[in-house]
C-alpha positions as CSV (number, residue, x, y, z in Angstrom):
1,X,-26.3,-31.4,-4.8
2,X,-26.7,-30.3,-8.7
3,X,-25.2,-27.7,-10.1
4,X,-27.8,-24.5,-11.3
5,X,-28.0,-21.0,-12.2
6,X,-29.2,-19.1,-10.0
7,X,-32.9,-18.7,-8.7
8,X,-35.7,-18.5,-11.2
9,X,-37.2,-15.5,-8.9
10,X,-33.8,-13.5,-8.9
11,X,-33.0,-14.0,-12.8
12,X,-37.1,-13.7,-14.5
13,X,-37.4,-9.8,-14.6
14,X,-40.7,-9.2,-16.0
15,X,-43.1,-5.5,-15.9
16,X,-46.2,-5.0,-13.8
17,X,-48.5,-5.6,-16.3
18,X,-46.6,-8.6,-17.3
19,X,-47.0,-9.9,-13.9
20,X,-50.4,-9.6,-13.7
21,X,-50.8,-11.2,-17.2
22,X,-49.6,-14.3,-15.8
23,X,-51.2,-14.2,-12.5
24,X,-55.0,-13.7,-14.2
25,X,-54.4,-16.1,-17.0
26,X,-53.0,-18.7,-14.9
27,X,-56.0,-18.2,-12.3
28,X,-58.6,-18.4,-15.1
29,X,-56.9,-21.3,-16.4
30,X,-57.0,-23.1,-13.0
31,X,-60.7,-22.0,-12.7
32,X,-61.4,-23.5,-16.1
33,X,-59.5,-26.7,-14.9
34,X,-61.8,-26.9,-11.9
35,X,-65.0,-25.9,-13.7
36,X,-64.3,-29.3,-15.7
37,X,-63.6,-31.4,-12.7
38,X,-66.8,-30.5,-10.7
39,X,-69.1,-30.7,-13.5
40,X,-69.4,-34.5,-13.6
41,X,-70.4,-34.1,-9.9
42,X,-72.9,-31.9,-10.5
43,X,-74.4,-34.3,-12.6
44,X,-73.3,-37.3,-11.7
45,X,-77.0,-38.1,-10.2
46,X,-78.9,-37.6,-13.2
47,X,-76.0,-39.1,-15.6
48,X,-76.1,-41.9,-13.3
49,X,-80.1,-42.7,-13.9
50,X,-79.8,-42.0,-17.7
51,X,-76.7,-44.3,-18.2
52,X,-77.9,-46.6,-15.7
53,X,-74.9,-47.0,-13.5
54,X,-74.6,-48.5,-10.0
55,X,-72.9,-45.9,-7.4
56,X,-69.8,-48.1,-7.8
57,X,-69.5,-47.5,-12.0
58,X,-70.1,-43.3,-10.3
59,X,-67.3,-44.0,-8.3
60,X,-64.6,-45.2,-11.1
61,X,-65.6,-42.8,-13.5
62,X,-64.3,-40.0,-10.7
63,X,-61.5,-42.3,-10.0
64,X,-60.4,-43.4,-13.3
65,X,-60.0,-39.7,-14.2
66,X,-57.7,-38.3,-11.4
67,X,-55.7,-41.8,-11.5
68,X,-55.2,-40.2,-15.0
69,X,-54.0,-37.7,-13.9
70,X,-51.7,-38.7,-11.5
71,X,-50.0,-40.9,-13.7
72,X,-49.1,-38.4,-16.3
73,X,-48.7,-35.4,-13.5
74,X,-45.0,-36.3,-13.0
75,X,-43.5,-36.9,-16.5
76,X,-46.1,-33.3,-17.8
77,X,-44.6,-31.6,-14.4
78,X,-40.8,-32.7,-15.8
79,X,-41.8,-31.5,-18.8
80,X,-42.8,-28.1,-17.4
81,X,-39.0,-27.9,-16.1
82,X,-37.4,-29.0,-19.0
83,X,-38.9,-27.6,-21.9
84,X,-41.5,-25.1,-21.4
85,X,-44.2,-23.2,-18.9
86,X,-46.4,-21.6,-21.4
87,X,-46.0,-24.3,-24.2
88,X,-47.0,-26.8,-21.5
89,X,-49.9,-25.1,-19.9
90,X,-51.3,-24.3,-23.8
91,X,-51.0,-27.5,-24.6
92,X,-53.0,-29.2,-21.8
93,X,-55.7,-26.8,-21.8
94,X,-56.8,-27.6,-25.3
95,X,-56.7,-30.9,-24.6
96,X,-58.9,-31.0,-21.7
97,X,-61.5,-28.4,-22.9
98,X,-61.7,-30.5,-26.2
99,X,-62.1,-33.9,-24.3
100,X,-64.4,-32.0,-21.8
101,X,-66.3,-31.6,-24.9
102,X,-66.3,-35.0,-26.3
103,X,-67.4,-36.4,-22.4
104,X,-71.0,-34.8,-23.4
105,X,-71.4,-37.2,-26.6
106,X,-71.4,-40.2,-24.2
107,X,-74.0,-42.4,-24.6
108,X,-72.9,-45.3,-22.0
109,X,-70.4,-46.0,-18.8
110,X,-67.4,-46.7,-21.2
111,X,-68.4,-43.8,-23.5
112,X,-67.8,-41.4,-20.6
113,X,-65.2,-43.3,-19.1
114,X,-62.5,-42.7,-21.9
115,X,-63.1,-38.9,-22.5
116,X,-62.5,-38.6,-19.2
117,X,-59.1,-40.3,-19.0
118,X,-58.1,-37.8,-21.7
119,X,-59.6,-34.8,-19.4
120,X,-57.7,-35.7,-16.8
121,X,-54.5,-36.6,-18.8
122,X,-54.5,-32.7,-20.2
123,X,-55.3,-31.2,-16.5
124,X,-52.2,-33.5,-15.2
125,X,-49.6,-31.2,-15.4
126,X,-51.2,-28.1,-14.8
127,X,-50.7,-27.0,-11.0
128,X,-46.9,-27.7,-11.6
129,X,-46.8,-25.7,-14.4
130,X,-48.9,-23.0,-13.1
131,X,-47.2,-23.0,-9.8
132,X,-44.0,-22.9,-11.4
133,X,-44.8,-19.8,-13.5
134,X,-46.1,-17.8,-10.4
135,X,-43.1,-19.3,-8.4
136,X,-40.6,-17.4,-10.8
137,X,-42.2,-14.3,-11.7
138,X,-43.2,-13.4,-7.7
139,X,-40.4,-12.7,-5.0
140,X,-40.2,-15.3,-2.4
141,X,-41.5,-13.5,0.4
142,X,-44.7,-13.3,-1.4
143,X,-44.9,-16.7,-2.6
144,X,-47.6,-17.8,-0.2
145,X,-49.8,-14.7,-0.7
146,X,-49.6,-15.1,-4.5
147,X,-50.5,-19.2,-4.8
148,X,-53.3,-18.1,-2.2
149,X,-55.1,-16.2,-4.6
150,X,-53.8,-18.9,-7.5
151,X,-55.8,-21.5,-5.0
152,X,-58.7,-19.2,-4.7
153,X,-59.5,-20.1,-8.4
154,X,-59.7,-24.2,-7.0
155,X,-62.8,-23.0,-5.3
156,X,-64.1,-20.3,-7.0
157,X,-63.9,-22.9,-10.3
158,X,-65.9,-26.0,-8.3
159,X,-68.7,-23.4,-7.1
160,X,-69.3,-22.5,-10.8
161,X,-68.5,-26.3,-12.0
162,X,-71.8,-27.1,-9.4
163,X,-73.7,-24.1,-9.6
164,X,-73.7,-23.8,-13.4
165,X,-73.4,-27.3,-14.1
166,X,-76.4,-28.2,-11.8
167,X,-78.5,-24.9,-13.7
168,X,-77.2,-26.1,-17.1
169,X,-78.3,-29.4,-16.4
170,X,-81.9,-28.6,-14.8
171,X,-82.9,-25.8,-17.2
172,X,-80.7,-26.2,-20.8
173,X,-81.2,-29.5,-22.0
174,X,-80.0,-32.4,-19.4
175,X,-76.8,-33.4,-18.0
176,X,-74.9,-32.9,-21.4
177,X,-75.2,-29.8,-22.1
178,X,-72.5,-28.1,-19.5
179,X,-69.8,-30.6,-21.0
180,X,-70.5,-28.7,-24.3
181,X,-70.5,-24.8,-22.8
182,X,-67.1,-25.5,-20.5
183,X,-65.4,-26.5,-23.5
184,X,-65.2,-22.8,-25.0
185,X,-63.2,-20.9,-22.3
186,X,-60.7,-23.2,-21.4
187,X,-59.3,-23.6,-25.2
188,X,-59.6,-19.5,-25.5
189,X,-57.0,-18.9,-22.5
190,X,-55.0,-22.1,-24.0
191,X,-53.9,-19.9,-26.8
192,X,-53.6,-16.8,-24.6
193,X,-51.7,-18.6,-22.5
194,X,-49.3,-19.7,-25.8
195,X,-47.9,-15.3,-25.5
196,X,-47.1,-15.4,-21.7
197,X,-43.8,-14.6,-20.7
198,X,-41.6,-17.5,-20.4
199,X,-38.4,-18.0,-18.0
200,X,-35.6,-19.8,-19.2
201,X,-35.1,-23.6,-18.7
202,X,-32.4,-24.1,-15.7
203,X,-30.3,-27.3,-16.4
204,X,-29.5,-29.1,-14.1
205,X,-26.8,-31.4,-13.5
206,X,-24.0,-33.3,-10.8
207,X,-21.3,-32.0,-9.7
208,X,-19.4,-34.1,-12.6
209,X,-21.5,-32.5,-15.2
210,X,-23.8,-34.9,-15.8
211,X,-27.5,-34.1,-16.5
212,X,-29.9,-35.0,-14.0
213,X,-32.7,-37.5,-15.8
214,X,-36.3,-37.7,-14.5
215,X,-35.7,-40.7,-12.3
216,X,-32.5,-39.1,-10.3
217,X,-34.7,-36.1,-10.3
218,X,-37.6,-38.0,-8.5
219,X,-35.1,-39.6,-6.3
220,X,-33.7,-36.3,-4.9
221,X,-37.4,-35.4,-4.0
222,X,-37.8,-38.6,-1.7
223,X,-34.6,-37.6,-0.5
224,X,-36.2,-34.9,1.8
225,X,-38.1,-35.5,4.5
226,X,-40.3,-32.9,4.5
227,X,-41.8,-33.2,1.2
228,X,-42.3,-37.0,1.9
229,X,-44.7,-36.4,5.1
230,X,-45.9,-33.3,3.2
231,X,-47.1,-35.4,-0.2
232,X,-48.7,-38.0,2.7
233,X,-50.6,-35.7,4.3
234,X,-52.0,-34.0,1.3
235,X,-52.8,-37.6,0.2
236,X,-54.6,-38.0,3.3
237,X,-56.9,-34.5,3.2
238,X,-57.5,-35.0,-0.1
239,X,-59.1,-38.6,0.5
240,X,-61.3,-37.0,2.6
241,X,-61.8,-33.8,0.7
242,X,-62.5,-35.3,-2.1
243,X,-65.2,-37.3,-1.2
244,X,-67.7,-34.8,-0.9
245,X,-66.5,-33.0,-3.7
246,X,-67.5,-36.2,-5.8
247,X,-70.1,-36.9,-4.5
248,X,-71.6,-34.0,-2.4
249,X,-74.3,-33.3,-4.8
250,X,-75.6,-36.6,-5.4
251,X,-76.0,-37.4,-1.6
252,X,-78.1,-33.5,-1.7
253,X,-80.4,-34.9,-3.9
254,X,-80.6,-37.8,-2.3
255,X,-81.0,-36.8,1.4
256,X,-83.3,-33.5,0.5
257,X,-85.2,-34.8,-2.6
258,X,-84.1,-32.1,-5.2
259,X,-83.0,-31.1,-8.6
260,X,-79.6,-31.2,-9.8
261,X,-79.8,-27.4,-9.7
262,X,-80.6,-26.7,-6.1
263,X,-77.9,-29.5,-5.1
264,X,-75.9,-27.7,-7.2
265,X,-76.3,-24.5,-5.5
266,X,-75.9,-25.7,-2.2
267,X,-72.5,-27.8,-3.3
268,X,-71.5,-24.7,-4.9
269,X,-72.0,-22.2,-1.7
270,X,-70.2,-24.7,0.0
271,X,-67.1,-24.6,-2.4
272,X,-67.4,-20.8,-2.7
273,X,-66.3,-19.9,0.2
274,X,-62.8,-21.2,0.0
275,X,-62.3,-17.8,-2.6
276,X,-61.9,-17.0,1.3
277,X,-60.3,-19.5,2.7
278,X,-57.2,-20.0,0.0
279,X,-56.0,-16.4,0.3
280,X,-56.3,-16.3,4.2
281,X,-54.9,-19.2,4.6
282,X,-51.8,-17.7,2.4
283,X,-51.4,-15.1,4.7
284,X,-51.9,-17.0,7.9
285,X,-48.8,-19.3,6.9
286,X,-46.7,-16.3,5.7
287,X,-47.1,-14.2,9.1
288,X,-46.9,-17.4,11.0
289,X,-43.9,-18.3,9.0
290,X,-42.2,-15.0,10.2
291,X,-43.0,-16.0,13.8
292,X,-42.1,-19.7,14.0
293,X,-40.1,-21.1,11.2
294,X,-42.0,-24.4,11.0
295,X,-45.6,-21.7,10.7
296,X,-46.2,-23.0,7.2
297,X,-46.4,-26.3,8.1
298,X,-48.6,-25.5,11.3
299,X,-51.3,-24.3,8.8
300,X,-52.2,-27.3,7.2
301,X,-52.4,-29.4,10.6
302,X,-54.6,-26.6,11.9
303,X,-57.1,-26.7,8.2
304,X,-57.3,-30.5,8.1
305,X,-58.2,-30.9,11.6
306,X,-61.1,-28.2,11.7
307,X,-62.3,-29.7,7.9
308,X,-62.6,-33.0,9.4
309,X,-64.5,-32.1,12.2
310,X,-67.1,-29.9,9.9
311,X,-67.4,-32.5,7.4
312,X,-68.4,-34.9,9.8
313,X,-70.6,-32.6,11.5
314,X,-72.5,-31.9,8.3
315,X,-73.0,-35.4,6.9
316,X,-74.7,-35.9,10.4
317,X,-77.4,-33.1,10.2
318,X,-78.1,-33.8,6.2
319,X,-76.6,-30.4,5.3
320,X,-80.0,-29.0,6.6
321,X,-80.0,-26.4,8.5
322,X,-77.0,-25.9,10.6
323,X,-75.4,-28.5,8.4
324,X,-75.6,-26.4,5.5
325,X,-73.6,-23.6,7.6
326,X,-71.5,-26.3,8.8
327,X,-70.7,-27.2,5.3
328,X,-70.1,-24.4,3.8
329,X,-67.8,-22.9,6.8
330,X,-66.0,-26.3,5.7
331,X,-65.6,-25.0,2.1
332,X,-63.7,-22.4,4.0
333,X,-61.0,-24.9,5.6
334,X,-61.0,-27.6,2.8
335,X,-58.5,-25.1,1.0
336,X,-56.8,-23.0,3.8
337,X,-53.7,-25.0,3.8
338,X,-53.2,-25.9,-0.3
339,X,-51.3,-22.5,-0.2
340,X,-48.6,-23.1,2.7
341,X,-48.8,-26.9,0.9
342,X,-47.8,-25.2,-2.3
343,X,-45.1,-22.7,-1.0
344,X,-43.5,-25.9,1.3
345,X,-43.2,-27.6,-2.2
346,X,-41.3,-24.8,-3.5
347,X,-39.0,-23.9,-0.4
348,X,-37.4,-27.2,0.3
349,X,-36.3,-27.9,-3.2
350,X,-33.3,-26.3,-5.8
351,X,-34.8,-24.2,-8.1
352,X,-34.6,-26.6,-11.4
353,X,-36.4,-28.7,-9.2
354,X,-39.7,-27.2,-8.6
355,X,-42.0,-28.4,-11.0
356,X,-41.8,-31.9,-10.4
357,X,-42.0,-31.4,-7.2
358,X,-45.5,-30.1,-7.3
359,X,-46.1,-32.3,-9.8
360,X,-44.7,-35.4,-7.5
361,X,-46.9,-33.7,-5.1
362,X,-50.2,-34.3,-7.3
363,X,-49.1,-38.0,-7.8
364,X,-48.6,-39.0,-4.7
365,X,-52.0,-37.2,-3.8
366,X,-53.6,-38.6,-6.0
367,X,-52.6,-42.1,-5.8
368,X,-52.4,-42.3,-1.8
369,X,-55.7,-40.4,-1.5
370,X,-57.4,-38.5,-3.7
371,X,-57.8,-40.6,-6.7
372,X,-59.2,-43.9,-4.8
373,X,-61.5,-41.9,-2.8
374,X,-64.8,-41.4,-5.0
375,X,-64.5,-45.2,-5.9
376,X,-64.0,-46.1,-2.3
377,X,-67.0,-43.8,-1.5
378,X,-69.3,-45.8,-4.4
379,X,-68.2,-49.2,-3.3
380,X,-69.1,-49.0,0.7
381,X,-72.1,-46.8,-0.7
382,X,-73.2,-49.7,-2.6
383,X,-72.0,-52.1,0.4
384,X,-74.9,-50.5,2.8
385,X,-77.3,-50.6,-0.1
386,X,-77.0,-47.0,-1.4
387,X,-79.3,-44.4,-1.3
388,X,-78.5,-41.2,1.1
389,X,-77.2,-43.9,4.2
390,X,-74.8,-45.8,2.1
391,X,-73.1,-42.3,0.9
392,X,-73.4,-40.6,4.3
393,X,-71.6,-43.4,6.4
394,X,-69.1,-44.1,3.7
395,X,-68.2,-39.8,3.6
396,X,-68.2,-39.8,7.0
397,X,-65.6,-42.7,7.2
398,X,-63.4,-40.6,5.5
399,X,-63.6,-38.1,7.5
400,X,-61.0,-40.1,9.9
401,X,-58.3,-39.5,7.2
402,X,-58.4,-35.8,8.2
403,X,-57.1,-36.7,11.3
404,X,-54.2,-38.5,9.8
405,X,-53.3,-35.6,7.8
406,X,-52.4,-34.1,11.0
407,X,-50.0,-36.4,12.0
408,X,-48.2,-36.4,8.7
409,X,-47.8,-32.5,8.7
410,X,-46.6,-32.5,12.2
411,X,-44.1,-35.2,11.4
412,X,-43.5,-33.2,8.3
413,X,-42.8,-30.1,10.5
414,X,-39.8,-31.1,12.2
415,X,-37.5,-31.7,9.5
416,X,-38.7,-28.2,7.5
417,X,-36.4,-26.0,9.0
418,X,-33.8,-27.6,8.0
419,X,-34.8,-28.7,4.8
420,X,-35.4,-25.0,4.2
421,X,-31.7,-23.7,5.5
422,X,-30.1,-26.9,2.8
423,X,-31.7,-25.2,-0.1
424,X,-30.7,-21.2,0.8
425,X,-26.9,-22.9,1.0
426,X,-27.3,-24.4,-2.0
427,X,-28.3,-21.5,-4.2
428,X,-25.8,-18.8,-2.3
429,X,-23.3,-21.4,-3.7
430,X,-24.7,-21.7,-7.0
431,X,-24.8,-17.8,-7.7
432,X,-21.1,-17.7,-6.3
């Protein structure tokens, strides 16, 4: 393996209050980052009808913008290891809030479209770096706590990207005018985000002394199996996640005939809940992790399985009624295992290793799953002749990619122990 100093967590000594500087900005930011995301989702219906765009043009605006983001997650996550957490996360959040911005000018398919490419290129490199930072400046042991209530921001920011968007929308001047008002915040904590403390770069190199480059570092990830059946999994729950998240509202308004706002609030109860779900699902993979050493890995088969079964439950009944509870109880599981997800990313690599591999994480996500998904959604939509069928059979088709996620993180399971026991050799050596 590569030679290192020794682990960020040991060697980053920061104060309480230092601590929880990072831990709320990074949050926020995260929030922000979400906020941005769901906002087009929100009002993708009535941006749809102004524009005049089939469900298919919907679908690639969603898709378009995370393949953005996949494709310039890695090199932003290599740049978070190699050059700076705090310069990195600053950076990116200007850019997205500004382009967030811009997205609200649009005044046709293509004028939307390229704004958000450069939204999603700016949020591309945020989880690794974010994870990163919380990955350094919180002991181990706590790891999967601490990204649970980092992960409780992923809901917490697409209630309020549906629930203010939709209101913002409905009430304030049409689907514009959240674009313009989600802007503000996220380019505030860019600069707060500028003072945070930093830890210092590792370097990493071979035995021989020479540097590792992005390619070899990429290479050493697909090197281990766990984080290959890990990335596929994710891939495969986001597919199906996403979906919904995309285009959840839109079906709402569809199905129920009603405003943007009340769509809104129902996608946005839905998402709301997994403030819940994100932090319990930290702890359940911790205290499982103490009692079976593959328990982090158990947690996500467990989440993807139940949020499958919900989703498809849901889409059945129209969200009315028991479907709404059914939904938003889903909102609940969607998240649960992004936590042990997160922490698995972290435990099976060296420490100059662990951005990228979030941020390989993201990638492969996003172009095995979660990136293809809203098109996908749009084009079999369109297929059945739209309206609430077409995206109601085509959500509930993804729905069967839930259940593949559970055989990835099973498969992913049995090579995590030991995956686990490389990397504790590795850094006892390094700090010899």
């Amino acid at each position: 393996m590569n030679n290192v100093r020794p682990a960020q967590s040991e060697e980053f000594k920061v104060s309480g209050f230092q601590k929880s500087s990072v831990l709320v900005i990074c949050f926020l930011l995260y929030m922000i980052n979400f906020m941005d995301r769901q906002v087009l989702s929100a009002v993708l219906e009535p941006m749809k009808m102004d524009l005049k765009l089939t469900d298919t043009q919907a679908g690639i605006l969603q898709t378009v913008f995370f393949l953005s983001m996949a494709l310039l997650g890695i090199p932003a996550s290599y740049l978070v290891d190699r050059w700076s957490r705090r310069k990195t996360m600053s950076l990116i959040a200007i850019i997205w809030s500004a382009f967030t911005y811009v997205t609200g000018l649009g005044r046709s398919f293509v004028g939307v479209l390229l704004p958000r490419i450069l939204v999603g290129a700016g949020e591309a490199g945020y989880p690794a770096a974010g994870t990163a930072m919380l990955g350094a400046v919180f002991p181990r042991e706590a790891r999967s706590r601490v990204l649970g209530i980092f992960n409780a921001s992923i809901p917490l920011g697409a209630a309020m990207g549906a629930l203010l968007g939709g209101y913002l929308s409905t009430h304030h001047g049409g689907w514009r005018t959240p674009f313009f008002i989600f802007a503000i915040p996220g380019i505030i904590l860019g600069i707060l985000a500028f003072f945070l403390k930093d830890y210092k770069t590792v370097a990493m190199s071979y035995a021989h002394g020479k540097r590792t480059g992005f390619l070899s570092a990429v290479a050493q990830l697909f090197r281990i199996s766990t984080l290959r059946w890990v990335y596929i999994g994710y891939a495969m729950h986001q597919a199906m996640t996403f979906s919904f998240a995309a285009w959840g509202p839109a079906f709402i308004m569809r199905a129920q005939g009603v405003t943007e706002a009340k769509a809104g609030m129902i996608a946005g109860v839905a998402a709301l809940t997994g403030i819940i779900g994100a932090p319990l699902g930290g702890v359940i993979a911790d205290l499982w992790q103490k009692k079976n050493n593959r328990g982090r890995m158990l947690t996500p088969i467990l989440a993807s399985f139940v949020t499958a079964v919900l989703l498809f439950l849901a889409l059945i009944l129209d969200l009315k009624g028991p479907g709404f509870a059914l939904i938003v109880i889903f909102g609940l599981f969607a998240v649960m295992g992004i936590p042990a997800i997160n922490s698995i990313s972290q435990d099976v690599v060296s420490p100059g290793l662990k951005g990228v591999a979030w941020g390989m994480g993201g990638f492969v996500m996003m172009i095995c799953g979660g990136a293809w998904s809203p098109w996908a959604v749009g084009v079999i939509s369109d297929g059945l002749g739209g309206g609430a069928w077409g995206l109601k059979a085509a959500m509930m088709i993804l729905c069967l990619f839930g259940l593949v996620a559970c055989v990835c993180f099973w498969r992913g399971s049995r090579h995590y122990p030991t995956d686990m026991e490389k990397v504790r050799k590795f850094v006892l050596e390094a700090e010899q």
